[in-house]
C-alpha positions as CSV (number, residue, x, y, z in Angstrom):
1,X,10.8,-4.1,-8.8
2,X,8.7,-5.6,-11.4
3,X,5.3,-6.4,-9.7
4,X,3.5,-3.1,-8.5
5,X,3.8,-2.8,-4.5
6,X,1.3,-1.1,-2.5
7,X,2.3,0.2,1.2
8,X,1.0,2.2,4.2
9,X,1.6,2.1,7.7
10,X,-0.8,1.5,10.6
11,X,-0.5,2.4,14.2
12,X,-2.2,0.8,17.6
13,X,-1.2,2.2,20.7
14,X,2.8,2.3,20.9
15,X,2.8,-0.2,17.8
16,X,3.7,1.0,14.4
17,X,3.3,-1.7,11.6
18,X,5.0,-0.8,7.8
19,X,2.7,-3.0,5.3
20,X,3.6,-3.8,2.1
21,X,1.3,-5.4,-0.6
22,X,2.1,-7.1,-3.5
23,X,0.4,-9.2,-5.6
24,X,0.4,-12.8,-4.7
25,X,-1.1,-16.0,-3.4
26,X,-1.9,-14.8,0.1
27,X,1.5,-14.9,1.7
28,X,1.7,-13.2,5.1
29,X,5.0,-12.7,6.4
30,X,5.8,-10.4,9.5
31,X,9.7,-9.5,10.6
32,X,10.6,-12.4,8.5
33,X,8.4,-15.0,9.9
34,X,5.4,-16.3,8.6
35,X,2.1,-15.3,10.0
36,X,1.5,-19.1,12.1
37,X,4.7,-18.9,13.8
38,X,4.5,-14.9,14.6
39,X,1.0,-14.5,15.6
40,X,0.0,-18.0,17.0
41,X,-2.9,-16.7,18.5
42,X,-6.1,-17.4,16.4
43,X,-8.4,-14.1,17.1
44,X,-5.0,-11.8,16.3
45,X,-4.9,-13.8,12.8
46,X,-8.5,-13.0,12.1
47,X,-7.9,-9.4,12.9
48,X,-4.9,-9.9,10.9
49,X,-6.8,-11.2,7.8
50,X,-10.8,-9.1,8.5
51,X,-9.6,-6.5,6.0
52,X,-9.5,-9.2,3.4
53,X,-12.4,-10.9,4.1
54,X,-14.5,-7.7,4.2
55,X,-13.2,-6.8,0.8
56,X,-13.4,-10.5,-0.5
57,X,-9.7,-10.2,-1.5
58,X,-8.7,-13.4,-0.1
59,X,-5.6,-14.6,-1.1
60,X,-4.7,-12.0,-3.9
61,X,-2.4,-10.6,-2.5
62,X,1.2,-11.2,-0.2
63,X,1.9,-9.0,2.8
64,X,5.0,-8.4,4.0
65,X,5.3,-6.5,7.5
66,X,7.6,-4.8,9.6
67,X,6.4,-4.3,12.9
68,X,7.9,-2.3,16.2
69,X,7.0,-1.5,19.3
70,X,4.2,-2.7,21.6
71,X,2.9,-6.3,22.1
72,X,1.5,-9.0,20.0
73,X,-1.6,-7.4,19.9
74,X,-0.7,-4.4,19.3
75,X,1.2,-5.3,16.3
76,X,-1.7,-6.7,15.1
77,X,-4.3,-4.3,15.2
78,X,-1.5,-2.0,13.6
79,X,-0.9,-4.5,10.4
80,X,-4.8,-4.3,10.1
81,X,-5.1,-1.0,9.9
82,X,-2.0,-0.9,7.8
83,X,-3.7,-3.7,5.4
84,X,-6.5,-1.5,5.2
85,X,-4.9,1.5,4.2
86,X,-2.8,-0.1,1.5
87,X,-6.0,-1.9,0.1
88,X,-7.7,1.5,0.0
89,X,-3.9,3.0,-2.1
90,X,-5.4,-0.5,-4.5
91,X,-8.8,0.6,-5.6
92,X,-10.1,3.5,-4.2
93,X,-13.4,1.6,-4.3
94,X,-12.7,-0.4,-1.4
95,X,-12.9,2.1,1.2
96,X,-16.7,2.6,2.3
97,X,-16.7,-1.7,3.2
98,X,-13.6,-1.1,4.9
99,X,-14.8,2.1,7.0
100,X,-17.9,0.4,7.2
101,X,-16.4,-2.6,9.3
102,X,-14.2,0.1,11.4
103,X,-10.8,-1.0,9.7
104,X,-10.0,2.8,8.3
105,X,-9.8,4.2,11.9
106,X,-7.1,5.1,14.1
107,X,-7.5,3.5,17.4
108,X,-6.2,6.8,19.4
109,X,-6.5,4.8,23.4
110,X,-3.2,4.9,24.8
111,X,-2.2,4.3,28.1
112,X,-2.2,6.9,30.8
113,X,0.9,8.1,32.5
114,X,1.8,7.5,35.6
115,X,1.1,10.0,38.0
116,X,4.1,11.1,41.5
117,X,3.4,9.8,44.3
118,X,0.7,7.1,43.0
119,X,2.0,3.5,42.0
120,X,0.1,3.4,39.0
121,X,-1.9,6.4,36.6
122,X,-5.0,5.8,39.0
123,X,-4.6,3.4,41.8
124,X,-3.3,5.6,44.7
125,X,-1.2,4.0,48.0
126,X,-2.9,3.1,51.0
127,X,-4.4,5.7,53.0
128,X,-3.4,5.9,57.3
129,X,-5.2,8.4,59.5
130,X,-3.0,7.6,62.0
C-alpha cells in the first residue's frame, strides 16, 4: 500500500472492532457499509466520531472497520476505543486529550453468568413454603 495505514483494535463487552486508519476525507465504513446505514442510531455515531472531535481531527482521516460479536452498541464503543488507540499509534501527542475524555480505557463490565437453578445470574424462582 502506498498511503501509510494506522490500525488497532478495541473491545466492549463481547465486541471486538479491527480499526484501520488511513488518511482521507473522513470516510467511515464498517463491514462494508457506510457508517449511516450501519449505525443508524445518532448517539452510537457520536460515540463513533468523540475521538475525533476531542482531537480536532475531523475529517482527516477514513476508517475502515471490521467488527464481530455483540450488539450495535457494542460494536460501537469497540470502534471508539479502537479509533482511539490508532490515533494515539498517529502522534503520540494525542493521548492525554484522548485519556482525558475516557476514550483510552477498556470498558472491562461484562455480563454475569448465569447461575443453576436460578433463571437468570441474579433473579432467583419463586419461593413456596408450602
Amino acid at each position: 500500500m502506498a498511503a501509510t495505514q494506522y490500525q488497532a483494535i478495541g473491545r466492549r463487552k463481547t465486541a471486538v472492532a479491527r480499526v484501520y486508519l488511513r488518511p482521507g476525507s473522513g470516510n467511515i465504513v464498517i463491514n462494508k457499509k457506510p457508517l449511516e446505514e450501519y449505525l443508524p442510531t445518532e448517539a452510537r455515531q457520536r460515540a463513533l466520531r468523540a475521538p475525533f472531535v476531542v482531537t480536532e481531527t475531523n475529517g482527516q482521516f477514513d476508517v475502515l472497520v471490521n467488527a464481530k460479536g455483540g450488539g450495535l452498541t457494542g460494536q460501537a464503543e469497540a470502534t471508539q476505543l479502537g479509533i482511539a488507540r490508532a490515533l494515539v499509534e498517529y502522534n503520540e501527542e494525542l493521548r492525554k486529550p484522548l485519556r482525558d475524555a475516557g476514550f483510552m480505557t477498556r470498558d472491562p463490565r461484562m455480563v454475569e453468568r448465569k447461575k443453576y437453578g436460578q433463571p437468570k445470574a441474579r433473579k432467583r424462582f419463586q419461593f413456596s413454603k408450602r
